[in-house]
LUMZALUM-16314 format. One record per residue: residue number from 1; x, y, z of N, C-alpha, C in turn; residue in three letters. Coordinates in steps of 0.2 Angstrom, whole numbers. Example, Ala and Ser with C-alpha at 12.3 -4.5 7.8 and 13.67 -1.06 7.14 Angstrom:
2
(atom 1, (66, -28, 39), (62, -22, 39), (66, -16, 39), ala)
(atom 2, (64, -11, 35), (68, -5, 36), (64, 0, 39), ser)
END
This chain:
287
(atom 1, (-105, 970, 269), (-108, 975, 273), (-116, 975, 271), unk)
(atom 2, (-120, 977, 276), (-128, 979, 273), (-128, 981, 269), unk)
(atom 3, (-136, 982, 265), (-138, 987, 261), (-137, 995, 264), unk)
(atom 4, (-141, 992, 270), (-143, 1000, 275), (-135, 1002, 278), unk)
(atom 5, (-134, 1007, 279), (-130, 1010, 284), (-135, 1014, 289), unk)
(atom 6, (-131, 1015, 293), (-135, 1018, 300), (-131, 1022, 303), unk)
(atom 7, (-133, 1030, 303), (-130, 1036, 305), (-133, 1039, 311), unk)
(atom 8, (-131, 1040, 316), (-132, 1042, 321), (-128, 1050, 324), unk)
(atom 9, (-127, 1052, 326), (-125, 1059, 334), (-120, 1055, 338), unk)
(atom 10, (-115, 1060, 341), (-111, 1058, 346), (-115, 1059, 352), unk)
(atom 11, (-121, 1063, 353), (-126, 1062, 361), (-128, 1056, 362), unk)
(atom 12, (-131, 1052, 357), (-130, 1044, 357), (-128, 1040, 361), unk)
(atom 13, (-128, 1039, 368), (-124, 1035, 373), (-122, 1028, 369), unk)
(atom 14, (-116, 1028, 367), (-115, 1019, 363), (-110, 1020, 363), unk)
(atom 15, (-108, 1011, 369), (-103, 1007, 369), (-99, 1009, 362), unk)
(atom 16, (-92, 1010, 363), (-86, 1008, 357), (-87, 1004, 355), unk)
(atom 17, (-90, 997, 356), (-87, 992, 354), (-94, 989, 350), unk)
(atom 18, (-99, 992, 351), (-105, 992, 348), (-105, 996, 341), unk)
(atom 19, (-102, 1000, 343), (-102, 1005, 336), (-95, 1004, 330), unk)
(atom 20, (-91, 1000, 334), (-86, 995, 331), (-88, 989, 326), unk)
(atom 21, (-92, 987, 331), (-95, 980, 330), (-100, 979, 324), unk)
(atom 22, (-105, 984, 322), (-111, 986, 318), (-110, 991, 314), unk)
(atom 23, (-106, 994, 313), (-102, 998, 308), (-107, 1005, 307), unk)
(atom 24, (-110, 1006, 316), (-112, 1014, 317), (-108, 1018, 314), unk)
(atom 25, (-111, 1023, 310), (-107, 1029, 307), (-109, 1037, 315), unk)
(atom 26, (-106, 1037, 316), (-106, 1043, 322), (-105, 1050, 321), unk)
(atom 27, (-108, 1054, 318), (-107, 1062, 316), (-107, 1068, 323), unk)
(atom 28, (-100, 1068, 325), (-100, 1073, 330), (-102, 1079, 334), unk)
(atom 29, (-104, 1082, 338), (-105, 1085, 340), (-98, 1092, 342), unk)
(atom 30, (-98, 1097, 340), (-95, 1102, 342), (-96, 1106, 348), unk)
(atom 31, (-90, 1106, 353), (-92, 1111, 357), (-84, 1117, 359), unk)
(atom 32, (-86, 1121, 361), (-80, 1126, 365), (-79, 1125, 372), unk)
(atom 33, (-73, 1127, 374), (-72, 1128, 383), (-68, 1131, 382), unk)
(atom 34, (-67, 1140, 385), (-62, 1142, 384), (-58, 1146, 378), unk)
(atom 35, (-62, 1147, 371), (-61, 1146, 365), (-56, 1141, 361), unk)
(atom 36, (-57, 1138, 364), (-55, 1131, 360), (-59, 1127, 359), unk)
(atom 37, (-59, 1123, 351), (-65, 1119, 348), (-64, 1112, 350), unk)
(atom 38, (-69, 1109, 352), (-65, 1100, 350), (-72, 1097, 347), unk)
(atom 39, (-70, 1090, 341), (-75, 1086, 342), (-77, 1081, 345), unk)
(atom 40, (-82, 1081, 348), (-86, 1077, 354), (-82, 1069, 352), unk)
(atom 41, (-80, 1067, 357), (-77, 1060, 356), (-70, 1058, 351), unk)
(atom 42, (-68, 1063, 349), (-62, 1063, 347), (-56, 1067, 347), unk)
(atom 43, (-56, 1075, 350), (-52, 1077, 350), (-51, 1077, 360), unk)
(atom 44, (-57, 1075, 363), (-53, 1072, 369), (-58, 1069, 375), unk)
(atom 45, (-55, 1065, 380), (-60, 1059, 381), (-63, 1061, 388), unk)
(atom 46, (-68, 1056, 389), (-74, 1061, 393), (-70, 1062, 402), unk)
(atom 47, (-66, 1057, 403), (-60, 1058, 410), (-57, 1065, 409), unk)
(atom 48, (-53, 1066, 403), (-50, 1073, 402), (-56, 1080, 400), unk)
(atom 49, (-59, 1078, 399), (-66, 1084, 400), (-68, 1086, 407), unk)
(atom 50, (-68, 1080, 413), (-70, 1082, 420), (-64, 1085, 422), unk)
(atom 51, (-60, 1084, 420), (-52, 1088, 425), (-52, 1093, 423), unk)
(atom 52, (-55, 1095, 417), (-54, 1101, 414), (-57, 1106, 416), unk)
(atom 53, (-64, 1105, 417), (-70, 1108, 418), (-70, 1113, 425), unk)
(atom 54, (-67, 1110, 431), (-66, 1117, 436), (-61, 1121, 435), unk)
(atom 55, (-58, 1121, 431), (-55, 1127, 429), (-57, 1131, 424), unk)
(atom 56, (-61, 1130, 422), (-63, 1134, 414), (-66, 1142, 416), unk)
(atom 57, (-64, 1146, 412), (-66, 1151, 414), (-73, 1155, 411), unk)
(atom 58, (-75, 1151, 405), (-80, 1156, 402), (-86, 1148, 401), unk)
(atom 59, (-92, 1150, 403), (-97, 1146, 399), (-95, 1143, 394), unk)
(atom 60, (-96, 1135, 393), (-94, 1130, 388), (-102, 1131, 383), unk)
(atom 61, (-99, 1131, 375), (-104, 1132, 370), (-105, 1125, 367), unk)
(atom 62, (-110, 1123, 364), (-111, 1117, 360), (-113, 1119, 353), unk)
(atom 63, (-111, 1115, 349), (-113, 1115, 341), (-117, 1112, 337), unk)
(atom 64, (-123, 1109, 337), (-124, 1102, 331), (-119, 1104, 325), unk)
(atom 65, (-121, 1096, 324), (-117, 1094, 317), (-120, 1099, 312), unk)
(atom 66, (-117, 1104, 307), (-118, 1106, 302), (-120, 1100, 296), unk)
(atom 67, (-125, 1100, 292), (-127, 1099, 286), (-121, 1094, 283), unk)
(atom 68, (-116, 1097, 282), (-111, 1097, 280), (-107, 1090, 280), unk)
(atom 69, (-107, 1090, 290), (-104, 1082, 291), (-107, 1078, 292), unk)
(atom 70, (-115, 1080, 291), (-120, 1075, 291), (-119, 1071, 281), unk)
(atom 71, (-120, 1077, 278), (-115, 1075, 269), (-109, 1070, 269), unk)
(atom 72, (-105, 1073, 274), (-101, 1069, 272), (-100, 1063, 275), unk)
(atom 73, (-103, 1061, 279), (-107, 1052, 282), (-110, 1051, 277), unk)
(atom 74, (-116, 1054, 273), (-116, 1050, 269), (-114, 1048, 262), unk)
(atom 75, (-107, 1053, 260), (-103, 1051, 257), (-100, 1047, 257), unk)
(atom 76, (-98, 1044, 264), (-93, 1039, 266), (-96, 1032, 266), unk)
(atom 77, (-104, 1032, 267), (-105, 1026, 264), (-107, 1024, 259), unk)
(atom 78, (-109, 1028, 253), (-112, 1028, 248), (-108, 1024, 243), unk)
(atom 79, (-102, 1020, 244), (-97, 1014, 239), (-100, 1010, 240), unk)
(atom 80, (-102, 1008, 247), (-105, 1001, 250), (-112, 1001, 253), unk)
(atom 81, (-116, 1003, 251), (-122, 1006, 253), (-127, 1008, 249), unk)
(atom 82, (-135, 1007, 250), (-139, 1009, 243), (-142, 1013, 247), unk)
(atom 83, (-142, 1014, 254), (-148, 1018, 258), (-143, 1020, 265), unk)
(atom 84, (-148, 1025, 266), (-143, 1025, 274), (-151, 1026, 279), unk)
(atom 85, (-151, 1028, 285), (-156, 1026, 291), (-149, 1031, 294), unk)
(atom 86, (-155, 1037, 297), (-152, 1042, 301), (-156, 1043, 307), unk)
(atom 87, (-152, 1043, 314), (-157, 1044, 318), (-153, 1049, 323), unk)
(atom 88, (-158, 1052, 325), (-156, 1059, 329), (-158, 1062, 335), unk)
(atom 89, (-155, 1066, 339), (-157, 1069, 344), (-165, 1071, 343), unk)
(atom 90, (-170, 1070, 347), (-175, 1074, 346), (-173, 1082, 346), unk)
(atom 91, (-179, 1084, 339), (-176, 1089, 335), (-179, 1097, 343), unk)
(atom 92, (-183, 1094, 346), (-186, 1099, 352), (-180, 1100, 355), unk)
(atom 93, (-174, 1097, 355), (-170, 1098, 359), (-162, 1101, 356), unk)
(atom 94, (-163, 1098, 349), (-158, 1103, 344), (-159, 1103, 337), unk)
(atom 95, (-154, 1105, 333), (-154, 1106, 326), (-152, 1099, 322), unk)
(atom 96, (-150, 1096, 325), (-146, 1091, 321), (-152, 1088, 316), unk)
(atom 97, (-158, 1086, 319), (-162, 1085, 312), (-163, 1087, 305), unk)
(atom 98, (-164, 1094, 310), (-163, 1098, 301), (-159, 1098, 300), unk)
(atom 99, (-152, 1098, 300), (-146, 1098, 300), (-144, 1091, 293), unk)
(atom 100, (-147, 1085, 296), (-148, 1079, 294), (-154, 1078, 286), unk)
(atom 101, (-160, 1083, 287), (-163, 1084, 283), (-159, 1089, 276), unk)
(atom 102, (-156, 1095, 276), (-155, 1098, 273), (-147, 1093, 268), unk)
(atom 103, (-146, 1088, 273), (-138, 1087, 270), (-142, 1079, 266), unk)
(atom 104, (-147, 1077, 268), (-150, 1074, 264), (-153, 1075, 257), unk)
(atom 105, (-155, 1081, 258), (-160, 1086, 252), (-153, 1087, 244), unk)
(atom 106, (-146, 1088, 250), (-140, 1088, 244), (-139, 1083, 243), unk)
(atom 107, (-139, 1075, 246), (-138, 1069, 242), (-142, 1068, 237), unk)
(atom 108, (-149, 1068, 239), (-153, 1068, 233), (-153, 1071, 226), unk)
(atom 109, (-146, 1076, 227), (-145, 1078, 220), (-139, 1076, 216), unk)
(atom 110, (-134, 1075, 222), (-128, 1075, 221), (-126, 1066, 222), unk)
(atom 111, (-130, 1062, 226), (-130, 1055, 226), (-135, 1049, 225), unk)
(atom 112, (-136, 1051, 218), (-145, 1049, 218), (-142, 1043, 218), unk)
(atom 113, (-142, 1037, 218), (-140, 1030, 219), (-143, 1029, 227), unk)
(atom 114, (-141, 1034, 229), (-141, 1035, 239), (-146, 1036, 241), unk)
(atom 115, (-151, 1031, 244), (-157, 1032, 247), (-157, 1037, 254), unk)
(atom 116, (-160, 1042, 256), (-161, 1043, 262), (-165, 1048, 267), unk)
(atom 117, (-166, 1041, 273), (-171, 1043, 276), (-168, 1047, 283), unk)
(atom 118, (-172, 1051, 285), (-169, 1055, 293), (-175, 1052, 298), unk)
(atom 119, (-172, 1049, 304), (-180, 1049, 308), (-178, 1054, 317), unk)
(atom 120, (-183, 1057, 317), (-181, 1061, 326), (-184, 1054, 332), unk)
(atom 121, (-177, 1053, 334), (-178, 1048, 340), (-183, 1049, 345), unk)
(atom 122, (-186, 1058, 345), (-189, 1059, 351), (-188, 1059, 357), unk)
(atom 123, (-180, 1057, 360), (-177, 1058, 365), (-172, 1059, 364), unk)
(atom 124, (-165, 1056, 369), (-160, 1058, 369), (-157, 1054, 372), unk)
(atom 125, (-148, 1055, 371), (-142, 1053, 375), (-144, 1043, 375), unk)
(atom 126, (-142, 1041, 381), (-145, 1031, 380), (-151, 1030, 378), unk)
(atom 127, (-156, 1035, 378), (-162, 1032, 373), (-163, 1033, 366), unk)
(atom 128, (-158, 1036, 364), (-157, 1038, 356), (-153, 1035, 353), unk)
(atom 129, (-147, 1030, 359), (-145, 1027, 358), (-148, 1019, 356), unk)
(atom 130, (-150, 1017, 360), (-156, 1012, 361), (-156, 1010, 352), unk)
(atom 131, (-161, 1018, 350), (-166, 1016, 344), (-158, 1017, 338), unk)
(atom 132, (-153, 1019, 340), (-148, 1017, 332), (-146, 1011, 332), unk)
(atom 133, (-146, 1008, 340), (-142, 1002, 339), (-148, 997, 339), unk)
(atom 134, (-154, 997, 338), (-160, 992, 335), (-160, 993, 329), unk)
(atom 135, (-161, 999, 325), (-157, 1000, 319), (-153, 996, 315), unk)
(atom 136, (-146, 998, 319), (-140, 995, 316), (-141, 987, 316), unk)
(atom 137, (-144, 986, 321), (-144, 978, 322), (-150, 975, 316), unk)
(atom 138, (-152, 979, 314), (-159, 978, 309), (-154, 976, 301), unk)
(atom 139, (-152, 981, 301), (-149, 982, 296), (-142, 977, 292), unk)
(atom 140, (-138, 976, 298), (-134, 973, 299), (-138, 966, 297), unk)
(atom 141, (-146, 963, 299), (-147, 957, 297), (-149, 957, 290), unk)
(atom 142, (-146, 962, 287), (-148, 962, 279), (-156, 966, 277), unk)
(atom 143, (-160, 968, 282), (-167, 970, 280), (-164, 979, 277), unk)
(atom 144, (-171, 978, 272), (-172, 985, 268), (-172, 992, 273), unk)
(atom 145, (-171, 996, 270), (-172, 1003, 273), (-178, 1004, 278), unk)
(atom 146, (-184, 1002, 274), (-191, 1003, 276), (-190, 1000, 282), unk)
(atom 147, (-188, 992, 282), (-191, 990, 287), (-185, 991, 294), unk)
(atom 148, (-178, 995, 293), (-176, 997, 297), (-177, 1005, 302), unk)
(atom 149, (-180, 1007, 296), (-184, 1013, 299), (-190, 1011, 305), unk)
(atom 150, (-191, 1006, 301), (-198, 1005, 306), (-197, 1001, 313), unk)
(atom 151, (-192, 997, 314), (-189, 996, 319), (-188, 1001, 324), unk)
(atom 152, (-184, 1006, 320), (-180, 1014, 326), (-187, 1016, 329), unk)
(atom 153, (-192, 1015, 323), (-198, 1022, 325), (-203, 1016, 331), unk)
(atom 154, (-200, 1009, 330), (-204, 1006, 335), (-202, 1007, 343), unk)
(atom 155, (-197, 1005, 341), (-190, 1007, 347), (-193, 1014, 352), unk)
(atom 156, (-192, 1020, 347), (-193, 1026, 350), (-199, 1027, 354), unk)
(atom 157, (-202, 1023, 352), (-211, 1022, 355), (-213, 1020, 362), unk)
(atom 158, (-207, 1017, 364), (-206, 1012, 370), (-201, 1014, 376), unk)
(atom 159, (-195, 1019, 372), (-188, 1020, 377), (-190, 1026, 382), unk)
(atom 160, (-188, 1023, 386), (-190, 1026, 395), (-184, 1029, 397), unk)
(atom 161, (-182, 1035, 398), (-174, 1041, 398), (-176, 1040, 408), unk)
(atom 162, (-171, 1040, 413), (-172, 1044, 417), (-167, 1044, 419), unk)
(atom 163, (-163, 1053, 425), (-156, 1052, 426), (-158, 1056, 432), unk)
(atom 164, (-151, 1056, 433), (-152, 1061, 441), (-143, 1065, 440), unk)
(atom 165, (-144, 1073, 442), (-137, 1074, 441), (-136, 1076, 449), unk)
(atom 166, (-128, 1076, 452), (-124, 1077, 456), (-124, 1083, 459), unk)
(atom 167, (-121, 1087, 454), (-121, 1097, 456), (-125, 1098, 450), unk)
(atom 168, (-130, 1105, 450), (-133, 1110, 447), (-128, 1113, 446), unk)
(atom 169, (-122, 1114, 448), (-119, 1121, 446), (-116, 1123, 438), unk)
(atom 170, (-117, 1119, 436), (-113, 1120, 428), (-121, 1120, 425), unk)
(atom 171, (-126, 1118, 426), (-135, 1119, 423), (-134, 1127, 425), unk)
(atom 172, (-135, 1127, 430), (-136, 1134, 434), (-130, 1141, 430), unk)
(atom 173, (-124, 1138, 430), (-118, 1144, 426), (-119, 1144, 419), unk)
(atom 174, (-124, 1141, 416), (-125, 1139, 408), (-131, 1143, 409), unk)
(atom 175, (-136, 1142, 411), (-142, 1145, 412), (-150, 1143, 405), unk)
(atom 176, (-147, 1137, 407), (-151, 1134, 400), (-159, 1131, 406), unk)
(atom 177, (-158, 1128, 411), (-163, 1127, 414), (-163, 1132, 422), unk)
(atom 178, (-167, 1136, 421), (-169, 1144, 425), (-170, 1140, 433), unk)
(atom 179, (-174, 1135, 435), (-174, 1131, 440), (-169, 1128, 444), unk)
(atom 180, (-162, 1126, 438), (-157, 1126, 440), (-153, 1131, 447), unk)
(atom 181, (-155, 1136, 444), (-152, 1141, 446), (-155, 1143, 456), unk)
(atom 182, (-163, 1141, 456), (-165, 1141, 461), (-163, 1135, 467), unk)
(atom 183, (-163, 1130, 462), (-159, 1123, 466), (-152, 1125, 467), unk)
(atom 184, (-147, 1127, 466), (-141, 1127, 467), (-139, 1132, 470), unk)
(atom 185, (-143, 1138, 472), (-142, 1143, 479), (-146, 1140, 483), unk)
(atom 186, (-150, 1135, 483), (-154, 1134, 489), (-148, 1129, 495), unk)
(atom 187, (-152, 1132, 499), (-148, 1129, 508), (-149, 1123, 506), unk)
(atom 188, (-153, 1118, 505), (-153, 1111, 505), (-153, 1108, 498), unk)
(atom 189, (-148, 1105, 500), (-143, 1101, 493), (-150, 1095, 491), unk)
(atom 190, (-150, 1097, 483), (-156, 1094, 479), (-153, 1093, 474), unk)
(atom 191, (-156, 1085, 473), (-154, 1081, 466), (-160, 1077, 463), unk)
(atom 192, (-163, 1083, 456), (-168, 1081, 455), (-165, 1075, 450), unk)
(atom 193, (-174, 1071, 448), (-171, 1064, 443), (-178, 1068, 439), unk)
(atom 194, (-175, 1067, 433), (-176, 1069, 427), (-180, 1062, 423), unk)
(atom 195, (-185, 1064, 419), (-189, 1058, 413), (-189, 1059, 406), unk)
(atom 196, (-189, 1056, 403), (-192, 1057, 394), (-195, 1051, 395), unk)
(atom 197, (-202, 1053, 392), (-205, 1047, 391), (-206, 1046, 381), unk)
(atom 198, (-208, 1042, 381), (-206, 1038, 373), (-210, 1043, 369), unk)
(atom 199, (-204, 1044, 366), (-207, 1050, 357), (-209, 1058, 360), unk)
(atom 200, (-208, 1059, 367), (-209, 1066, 372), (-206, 1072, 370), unk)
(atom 201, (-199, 1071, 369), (-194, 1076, 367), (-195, 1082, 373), unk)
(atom 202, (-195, 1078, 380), (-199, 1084, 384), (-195, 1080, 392), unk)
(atom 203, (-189, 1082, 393), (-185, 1079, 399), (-189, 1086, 405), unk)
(atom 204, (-192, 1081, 408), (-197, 1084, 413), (-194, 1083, 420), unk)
(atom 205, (-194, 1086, 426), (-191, 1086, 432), (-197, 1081, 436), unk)
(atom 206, (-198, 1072, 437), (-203, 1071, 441), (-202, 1070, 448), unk)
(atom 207, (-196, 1069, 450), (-195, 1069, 458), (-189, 1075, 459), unk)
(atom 208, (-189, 1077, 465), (-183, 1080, 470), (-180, 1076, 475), unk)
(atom 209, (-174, 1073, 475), (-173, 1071, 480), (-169, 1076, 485), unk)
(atom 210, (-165, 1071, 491), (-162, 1077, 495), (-157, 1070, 495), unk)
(atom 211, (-150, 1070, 491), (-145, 1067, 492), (-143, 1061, 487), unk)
(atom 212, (-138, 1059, 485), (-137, 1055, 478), (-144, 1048, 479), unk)
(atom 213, (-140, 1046, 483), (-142, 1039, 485), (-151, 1039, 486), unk)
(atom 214, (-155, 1046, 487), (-162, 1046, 488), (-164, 1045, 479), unk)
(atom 215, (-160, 1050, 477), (-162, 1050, 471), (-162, 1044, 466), unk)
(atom 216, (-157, 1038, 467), (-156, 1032, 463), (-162, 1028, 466), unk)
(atom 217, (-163, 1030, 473), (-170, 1024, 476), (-176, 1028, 470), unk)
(atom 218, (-176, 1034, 469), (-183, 1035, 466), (-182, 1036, 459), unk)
(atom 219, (-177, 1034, 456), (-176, 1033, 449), (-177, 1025, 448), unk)
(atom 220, (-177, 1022, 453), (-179, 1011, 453), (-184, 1013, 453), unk)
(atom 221, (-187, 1016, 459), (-195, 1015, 459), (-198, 1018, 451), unk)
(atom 222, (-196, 1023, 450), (-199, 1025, 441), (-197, 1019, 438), unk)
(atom 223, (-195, 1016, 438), (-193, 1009, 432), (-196, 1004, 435), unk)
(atom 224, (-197, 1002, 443), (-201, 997, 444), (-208, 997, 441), unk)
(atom 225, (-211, 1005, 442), (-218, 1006, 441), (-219, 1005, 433), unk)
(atom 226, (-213, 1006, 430), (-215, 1008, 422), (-211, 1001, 416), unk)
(atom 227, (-207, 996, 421), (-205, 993, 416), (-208, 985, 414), unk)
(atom 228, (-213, 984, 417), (-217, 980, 416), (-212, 972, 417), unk)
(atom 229, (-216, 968, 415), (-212, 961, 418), (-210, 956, 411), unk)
(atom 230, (-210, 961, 405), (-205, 960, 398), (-198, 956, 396), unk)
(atom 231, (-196, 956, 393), (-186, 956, 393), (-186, 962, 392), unk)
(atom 232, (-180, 964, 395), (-179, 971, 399), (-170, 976, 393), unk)
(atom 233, (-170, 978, 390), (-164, 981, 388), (-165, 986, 388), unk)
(atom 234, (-159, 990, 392), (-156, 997, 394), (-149, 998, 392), unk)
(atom 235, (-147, 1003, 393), (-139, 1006, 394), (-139, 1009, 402), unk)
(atom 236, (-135, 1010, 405), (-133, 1016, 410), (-128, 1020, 408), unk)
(atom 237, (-130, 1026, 407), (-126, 1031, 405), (-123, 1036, 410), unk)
(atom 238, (-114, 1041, 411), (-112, 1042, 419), (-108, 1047, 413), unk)
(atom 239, (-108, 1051, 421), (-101, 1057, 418), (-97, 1056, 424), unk)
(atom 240, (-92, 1052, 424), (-87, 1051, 428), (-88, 1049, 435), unk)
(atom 241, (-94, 1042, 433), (-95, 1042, 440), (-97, 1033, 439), unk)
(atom 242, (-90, 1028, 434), (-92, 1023, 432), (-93, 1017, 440), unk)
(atom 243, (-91, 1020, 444), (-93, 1015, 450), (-101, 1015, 453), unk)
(atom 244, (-104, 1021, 451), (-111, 1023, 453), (-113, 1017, 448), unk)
(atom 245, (-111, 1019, 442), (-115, 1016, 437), (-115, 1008, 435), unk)
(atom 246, (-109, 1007, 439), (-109, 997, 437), (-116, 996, 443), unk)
(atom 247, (-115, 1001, 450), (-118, 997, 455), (-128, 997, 453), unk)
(atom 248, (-130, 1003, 449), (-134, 1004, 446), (-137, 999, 442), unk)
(atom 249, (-131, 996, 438), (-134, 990, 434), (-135, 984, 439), unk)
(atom 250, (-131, 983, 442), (-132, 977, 447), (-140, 978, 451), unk)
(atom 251, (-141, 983, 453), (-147, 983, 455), (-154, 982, 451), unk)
(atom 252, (-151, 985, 443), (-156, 985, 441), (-157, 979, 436), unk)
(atom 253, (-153, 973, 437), (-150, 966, 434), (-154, 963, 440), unk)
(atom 254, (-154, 966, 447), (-157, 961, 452), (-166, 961, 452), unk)
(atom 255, (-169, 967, 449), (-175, 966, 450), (-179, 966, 443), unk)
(atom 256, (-177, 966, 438), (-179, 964, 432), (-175, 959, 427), unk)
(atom 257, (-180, 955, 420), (-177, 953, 419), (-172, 954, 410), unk)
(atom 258, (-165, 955, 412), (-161, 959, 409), (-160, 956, 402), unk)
(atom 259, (-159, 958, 396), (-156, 955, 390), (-150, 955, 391), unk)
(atom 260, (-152, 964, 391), (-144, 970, 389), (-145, 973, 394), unk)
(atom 261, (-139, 977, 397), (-140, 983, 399), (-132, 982, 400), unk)
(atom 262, (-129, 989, 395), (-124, 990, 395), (-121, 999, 400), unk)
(atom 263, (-115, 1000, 400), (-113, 1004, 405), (-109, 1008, 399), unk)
(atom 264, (-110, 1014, 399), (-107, 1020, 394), (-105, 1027, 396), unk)
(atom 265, (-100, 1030, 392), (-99, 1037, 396), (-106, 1043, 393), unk)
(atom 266, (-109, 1047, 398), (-110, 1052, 395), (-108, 1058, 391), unk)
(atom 267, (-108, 1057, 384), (-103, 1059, 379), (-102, 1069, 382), unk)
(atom 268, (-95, 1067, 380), (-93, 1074, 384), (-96, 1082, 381), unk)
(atom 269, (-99, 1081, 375), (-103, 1086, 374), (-111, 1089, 377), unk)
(atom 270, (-113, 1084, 380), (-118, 1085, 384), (-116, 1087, 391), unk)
(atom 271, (-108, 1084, 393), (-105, 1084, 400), (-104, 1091, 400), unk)
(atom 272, (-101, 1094, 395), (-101, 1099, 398), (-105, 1105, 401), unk)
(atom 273, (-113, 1105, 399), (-119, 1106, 403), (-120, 1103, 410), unk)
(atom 274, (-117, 1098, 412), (-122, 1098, 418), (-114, 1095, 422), unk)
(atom 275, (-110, 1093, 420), (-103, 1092, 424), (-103, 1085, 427), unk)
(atom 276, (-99, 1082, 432), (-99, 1076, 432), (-102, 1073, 436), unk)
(atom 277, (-103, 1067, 438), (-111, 1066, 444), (-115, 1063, 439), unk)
(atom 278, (-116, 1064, 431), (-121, 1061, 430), (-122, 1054, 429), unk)
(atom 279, (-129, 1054, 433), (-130, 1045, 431), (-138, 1044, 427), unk)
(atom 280, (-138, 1040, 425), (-144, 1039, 421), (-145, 1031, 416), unk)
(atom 281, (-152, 1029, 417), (-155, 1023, 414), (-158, 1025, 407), unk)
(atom 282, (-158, 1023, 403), (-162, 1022, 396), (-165, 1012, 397), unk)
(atom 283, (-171, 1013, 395), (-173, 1007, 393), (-178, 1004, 389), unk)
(atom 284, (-180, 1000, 387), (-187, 999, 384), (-188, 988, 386), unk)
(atom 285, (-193, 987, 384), (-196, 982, 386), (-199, 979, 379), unk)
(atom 286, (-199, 972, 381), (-201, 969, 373), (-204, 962, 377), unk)
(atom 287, (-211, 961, 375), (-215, 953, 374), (-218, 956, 381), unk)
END
């Protein structure tokens, strides 16, 4: 194994087989439906979350990881490990940093041998993804902490988020986005596409479309305009909507040119904010 380990969030869009592969440590996210708990990716799979979802009676709650199980990741690599590399939702969007921070502040006392650094991705879901699996891969090639830190923090500098969802209705009966709620009683069925632009922590609404398919034309167009003529690595991230999202990569394999771009569920703690329909690109560019 590395020297580094590399701890991540279940928001994270990343392949199993990536997180398999690289010996990602994944610290869950908690949520409720109904007053029952589950943890994000484990206690049930993001298919069985969409079935579940129109029946649910009460607003679904979410949890960041407590202190605690971000401690206990890093107790679990600390046999085979002299450092760990944390990387996290940006903290504008939740707790998990601090969260991350304060369970680090108890290693330092409790695991001094244990190096560790926290870094905020500055974005989210496949773009946060992005920068743990340049990490992990950094790591994995044997390189020190520093310079795997520095990798994530370059990464984050570059990853371009953009998504577009299906219904408003689960945004709008959450009441977390107030616009939501204006689009989802409106007469004309509207599917905005969403942006984060690198180290932003600021998902901004820059188009409105009228209908899925308008919407994936002007989420190309944001990536033709911004993804330059580089080698090109993304994810595409979906909440039950994996035929959307192979034909997505296809298109998006046809007009640039592609290293990676792999296909992932939208981890079902975030799914249960905005429901199923979601589709969305993470990407960044390199040379």
């Amino acid at each position: 194994m590395g020297r580094v380990a590399v701890v991540t969030d279940s928001s994270a869009c990343l392949p199993g087989e990536l997180v398999s592969e690289l010996d990602v440590h994944v610290v869950p996210l908690r949520f409720s439906i109904d007053g029952k708990s589950y943890l994000d990716g484990i206690d049930i799979t993001a298919t069985d979350l969409y079935r579940l979802l129109p029946r649910m009676r009460e607003v679904p709650t979410t949890s960041a990881p407590t202190p605690s199980y971000y401690y206990a990741a890093y107790q679990q690599v600390a046999a085979d490990h002299d450092s760990v590399a944390v990387v996290t939702l940006a903290r504008r969007f939740s707790g998990m940093y601090q969260s991350a921070l304060l369970a680090a502040a108890t290693a330092r006392e409790s695991l001094p041998a244990l190096r560790v650094e926290v870094l905020d991705s500055g974005t989210a879901a496949g773009a946060e993804g992005l920068v743990a699996l340049n990490a992990a891969r950094r790591a994995a090639a044997g390189a020190a902490l520093d310079d795997v830190i520095s990798t994530a923090r370059e990464v984050s500098g570059r990853v371009v988020l953009v998504a577009t969802l299906d219904t408003l209705y689960y945004l709008a009966r959450g009441g977390r986005v107030p616009m939501a709620v204006h689009w989802a009683n409106s007469v004309v069925r509207v599917n905005p596409v969403f942006r984060i632009l690198p180290m932003s922590a600021d998902a901004r609404t820059v188009r409105v479309a009228r209908g899925r398919q308008s919407a994936v034309r002007q989420m190309l167009e944001l990536v033709r305009q911004q993804a330059g003529s580089g080698e090109w690595h993304g994810v595409v991230f979906h909440s039950d909507s994996l035929d959307d999202a192979e034909e997505l990569r296809c298109q998006v394999v046809s007009m640039t040119w592609v290293v990676e771009l792999y296909v992932c569920d939208f981890t079902p703690a975030m799914g249960i904010h905005t429901g199923p329909g979601v589709l969305g690109l993470a990407y960044y560019t390199t040379g």
